[in-house]
C-alpha positions as CSV (number, residue, x, y, z in Angstrom):
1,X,31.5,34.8,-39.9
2,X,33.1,35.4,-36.3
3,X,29.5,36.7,-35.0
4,X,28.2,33.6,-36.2
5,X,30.7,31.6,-34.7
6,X,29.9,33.5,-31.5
7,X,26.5,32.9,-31.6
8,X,26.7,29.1,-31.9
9,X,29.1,28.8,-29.7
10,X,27.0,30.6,-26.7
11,X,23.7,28.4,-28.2
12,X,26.1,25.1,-27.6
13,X,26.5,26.7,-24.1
14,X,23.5,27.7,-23.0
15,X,21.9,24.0,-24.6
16,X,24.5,22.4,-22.1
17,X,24.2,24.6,-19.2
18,X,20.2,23.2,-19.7
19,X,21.5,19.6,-20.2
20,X,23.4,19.7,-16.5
21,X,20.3,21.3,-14.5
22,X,18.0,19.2,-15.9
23,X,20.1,15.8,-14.6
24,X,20.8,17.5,-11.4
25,X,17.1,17.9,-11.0
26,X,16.3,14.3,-11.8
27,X,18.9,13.2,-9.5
28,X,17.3,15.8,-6.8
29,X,13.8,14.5,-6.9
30,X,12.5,10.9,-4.8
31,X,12.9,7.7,-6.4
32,X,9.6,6.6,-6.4
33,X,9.5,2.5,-7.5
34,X,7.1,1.1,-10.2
35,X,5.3,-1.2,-8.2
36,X,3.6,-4.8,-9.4
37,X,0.1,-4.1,-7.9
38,X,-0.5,-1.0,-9.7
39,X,-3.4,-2.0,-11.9
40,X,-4.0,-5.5,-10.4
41,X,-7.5,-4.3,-8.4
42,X,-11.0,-5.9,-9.3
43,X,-12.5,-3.4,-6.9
44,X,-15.4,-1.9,-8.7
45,X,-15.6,2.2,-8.4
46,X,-18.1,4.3,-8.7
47,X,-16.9,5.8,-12.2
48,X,-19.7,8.6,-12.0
49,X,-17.7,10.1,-9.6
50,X,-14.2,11.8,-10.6
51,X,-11.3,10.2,-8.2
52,X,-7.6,11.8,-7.9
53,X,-4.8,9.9,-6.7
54,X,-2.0,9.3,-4.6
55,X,1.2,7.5,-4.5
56,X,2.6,6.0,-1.3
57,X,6.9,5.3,-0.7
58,X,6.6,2.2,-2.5
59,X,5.3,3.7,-5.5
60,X,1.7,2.2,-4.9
61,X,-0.9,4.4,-6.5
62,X,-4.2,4.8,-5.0
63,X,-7.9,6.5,-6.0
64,X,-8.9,9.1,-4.2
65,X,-12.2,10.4,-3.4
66,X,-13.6,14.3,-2.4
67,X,-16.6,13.4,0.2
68,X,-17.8,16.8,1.5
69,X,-15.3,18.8,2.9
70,X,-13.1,15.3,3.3
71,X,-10.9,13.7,0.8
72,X,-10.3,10.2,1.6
73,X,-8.3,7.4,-0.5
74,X,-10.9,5.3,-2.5
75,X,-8.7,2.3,-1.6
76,X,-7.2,0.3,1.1
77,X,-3.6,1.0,2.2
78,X,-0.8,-1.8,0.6
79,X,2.5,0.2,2.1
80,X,5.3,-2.0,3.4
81,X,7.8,0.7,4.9
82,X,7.3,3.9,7.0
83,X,7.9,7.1,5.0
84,X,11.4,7.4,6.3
85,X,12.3,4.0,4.2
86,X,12.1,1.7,7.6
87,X,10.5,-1.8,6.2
88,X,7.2,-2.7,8.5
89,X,8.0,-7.1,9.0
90,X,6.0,-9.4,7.7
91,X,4.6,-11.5,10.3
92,X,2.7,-14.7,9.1
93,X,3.3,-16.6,12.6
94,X,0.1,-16.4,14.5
95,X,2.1,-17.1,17.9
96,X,4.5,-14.3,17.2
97,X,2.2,-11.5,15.9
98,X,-0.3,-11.9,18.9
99,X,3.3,-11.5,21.5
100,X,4.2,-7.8,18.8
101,X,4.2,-4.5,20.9
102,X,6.0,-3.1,17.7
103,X,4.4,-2.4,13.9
104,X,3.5,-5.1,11.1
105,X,1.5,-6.2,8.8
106,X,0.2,-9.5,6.9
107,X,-1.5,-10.1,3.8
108,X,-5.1,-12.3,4.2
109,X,-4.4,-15.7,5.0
110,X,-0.8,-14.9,3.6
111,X,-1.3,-14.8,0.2
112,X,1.4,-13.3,-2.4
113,X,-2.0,-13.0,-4.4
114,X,-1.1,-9.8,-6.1
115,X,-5.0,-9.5,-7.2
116,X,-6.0,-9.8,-3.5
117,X,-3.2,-7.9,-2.4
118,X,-3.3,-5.4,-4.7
119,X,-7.2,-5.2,-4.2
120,X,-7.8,-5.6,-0.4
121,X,-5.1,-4.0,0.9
122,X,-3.0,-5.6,3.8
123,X,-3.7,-5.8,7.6
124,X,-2.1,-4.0,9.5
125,X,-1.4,-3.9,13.7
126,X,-2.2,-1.1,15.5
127,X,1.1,-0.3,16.5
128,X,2.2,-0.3,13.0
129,X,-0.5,2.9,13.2
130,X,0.8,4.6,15.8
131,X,4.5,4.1,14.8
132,X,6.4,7.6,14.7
133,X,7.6,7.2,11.6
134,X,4.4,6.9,9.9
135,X,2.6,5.1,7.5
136,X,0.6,7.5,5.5
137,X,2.0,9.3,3.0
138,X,3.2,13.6,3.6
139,X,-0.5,15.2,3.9
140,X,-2.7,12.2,4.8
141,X,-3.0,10.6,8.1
142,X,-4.9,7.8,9.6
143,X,-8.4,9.0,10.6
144,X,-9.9,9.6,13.9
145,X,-13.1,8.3,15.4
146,X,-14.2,11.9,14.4
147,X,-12.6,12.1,10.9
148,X,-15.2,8.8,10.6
149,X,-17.9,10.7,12.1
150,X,-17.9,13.6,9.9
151,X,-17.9,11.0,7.2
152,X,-20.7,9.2,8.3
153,X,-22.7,11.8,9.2
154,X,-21.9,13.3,6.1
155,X,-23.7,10.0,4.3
156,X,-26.9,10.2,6.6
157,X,-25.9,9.3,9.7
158,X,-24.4,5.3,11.4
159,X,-27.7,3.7,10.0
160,X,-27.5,3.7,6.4
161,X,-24.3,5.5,6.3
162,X,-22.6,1.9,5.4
163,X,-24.7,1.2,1.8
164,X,-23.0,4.5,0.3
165,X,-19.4,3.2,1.3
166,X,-20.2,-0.6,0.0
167,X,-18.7,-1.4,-3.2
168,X,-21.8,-2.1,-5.7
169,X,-22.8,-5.9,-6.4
170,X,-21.0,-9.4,-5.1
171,X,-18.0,-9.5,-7.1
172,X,-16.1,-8.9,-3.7
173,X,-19.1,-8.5,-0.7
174,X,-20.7,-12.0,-0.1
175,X,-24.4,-10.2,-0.5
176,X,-23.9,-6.3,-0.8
177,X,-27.7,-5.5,0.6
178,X,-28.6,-2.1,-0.5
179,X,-25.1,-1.0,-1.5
180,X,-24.8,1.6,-4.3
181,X,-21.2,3.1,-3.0
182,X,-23.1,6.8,-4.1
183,X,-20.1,7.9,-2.4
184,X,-17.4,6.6,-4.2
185,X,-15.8,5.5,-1.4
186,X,-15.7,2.0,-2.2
187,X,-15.5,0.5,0.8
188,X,-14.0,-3.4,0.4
189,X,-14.6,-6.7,2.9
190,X,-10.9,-7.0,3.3
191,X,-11.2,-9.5,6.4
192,X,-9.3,-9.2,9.6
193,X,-6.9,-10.8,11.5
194,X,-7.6,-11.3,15.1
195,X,-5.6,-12.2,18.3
196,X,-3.6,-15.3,17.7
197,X,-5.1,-17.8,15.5
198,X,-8.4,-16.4,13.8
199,X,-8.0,-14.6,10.0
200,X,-11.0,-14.8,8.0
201,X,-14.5,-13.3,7.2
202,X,-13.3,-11.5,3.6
203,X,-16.3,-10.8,1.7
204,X,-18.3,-10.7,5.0
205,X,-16.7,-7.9,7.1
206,X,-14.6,-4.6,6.4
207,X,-12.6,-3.8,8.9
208,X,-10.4,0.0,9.5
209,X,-8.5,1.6,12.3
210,X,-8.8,4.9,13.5
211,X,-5.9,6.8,15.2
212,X,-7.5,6.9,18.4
213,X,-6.4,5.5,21.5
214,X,-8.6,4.3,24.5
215,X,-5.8,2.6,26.9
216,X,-3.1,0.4,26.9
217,X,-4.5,-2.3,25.2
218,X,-7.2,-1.1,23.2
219,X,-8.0,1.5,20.4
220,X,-11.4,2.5,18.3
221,X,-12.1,0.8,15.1
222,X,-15.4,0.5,12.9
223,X,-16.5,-2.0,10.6
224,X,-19.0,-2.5,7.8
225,X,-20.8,-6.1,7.8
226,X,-22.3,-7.4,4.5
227,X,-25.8,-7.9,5.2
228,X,-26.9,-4.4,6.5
229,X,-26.9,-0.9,6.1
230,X,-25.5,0.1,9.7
231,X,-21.5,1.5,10.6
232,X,-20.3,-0.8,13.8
233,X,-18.1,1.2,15.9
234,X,-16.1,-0.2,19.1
235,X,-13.0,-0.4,20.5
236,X,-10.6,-3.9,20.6
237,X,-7.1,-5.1,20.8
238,X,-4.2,-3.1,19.1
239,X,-2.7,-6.4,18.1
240,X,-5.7,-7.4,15.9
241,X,-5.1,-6.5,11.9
242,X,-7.4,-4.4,10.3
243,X,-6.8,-2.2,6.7
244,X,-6.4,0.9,6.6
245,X,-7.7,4.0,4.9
246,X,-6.3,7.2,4.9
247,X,-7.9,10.9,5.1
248,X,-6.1,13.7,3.3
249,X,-5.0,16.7,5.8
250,X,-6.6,20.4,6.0
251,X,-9.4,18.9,5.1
């Protein structure tokens, strides 16, 4: 009878010992927030193609896509703080987003449409881009012109590159052309905001940052257009809003 009691007494002990470690090891791991816009997108994916995913600080999840040797997010980026918790400002004031030198973002024509928002992403500046603190989540950055390169080069080359990125059909692209989105990429026509008092073209234009830098004013960007088949590349002015896509690191 004494073994016995033993016995259960060391069981109770080991079952609480278990209990203690496994809420210190909830308490231990990041908070990650159920967010509103999981879910919400109409975007149309290429469900041949097997997509992973990956959560942001705010708890947004996102598709992911393998594209060669790259793997890129299958969606635009929705984040509203930097990955050390600091909150990017919401800047709906034409007058005072054209004056920023600073990070933000808007949503298109500043809609709280969590459909749209949830399936165009938000614009962003470029200095929200460049910010230190960083927008992408551990692993994934904001691609270069060359990450893009790779890509399209990948697809065929700047030509035709752009109807294997298109989302299929006109749910979302005014008149998708060719577009099969073989890819899986998925590209959107998320719109753009530019200088002070012009946000507009969704459905006609997608628009994306890369990372890199041409002076003090100006940085690369690329955009698809919804009538041909070509990837436009240029540089313009770090205070325009454009979405964002990330690239996975190591890649």
């Amino acid at each position: 009878m004494l073994k016995m009691m033993k016995i259960k007494k060391t069981v109770l002990i080991l079952i609480v010992f278990v209990l203690i470690n496994s809420v210190a090891c909830e308490k231990d791991k990041p908070q990650i927030p159920d967010n509103p816009l999981n879910g919400k997108t109409t975007a149309v994916f290429n469900y041949d193609k097997t997509y992973g995913t990956v959560t942001d600080i705010d708890g947004n999840v996102y598709k992911t896509i393998i594209i060669g040797n790259q793997t890129w997010m299958a969606e635009n980026l929705r984040t509203i703080h930097y990955q050390n918790g600091d909150t990017l400002p919401n800047v709906t004031d034409n007058t005072e987003w054209n004056n920023l030198s600073t990070g933000a973002y808007c949503n298109y024509n500043n809609t709280n449409s969590l459909d749209t928002i949830a399936t165009y992403g938000r614009l962003y500046n470029w200095y929200a881009v460049a910010d230190s603190r960083q927008l992408a989540p551990k692993g994934w950055h904001v691609p270069t012109v060359m990450d893009w390169s790779i890509l399209f080069n990948y697809l065929g080359g700047d030509t035709i590159a752009s109807n294997k990125l298109k989302e299929v059909g006109n749910t979302h692209w005014e008149d998708p052309f060719e577009s099969d989105n073989s890819s899986g990429f998925t590209a959107l026509p998320g719109g753009f905001r530019y200088l002070s008092n012009d946000i507009g073209f969704i459905g006609f234009y997608g628009v994306w940052w890369t990372s890199s830098e041409y002076n003090e004013t100006k940085v690369g960007f690329l955009y698809l257009y919804f009538c041909d088949s070509k990837v436009w590349k240029g540089i313009n002015y770090k205070t325009n809003g454009y979405s964002i896509r990330l690239i996975k690191e190591n890649n």
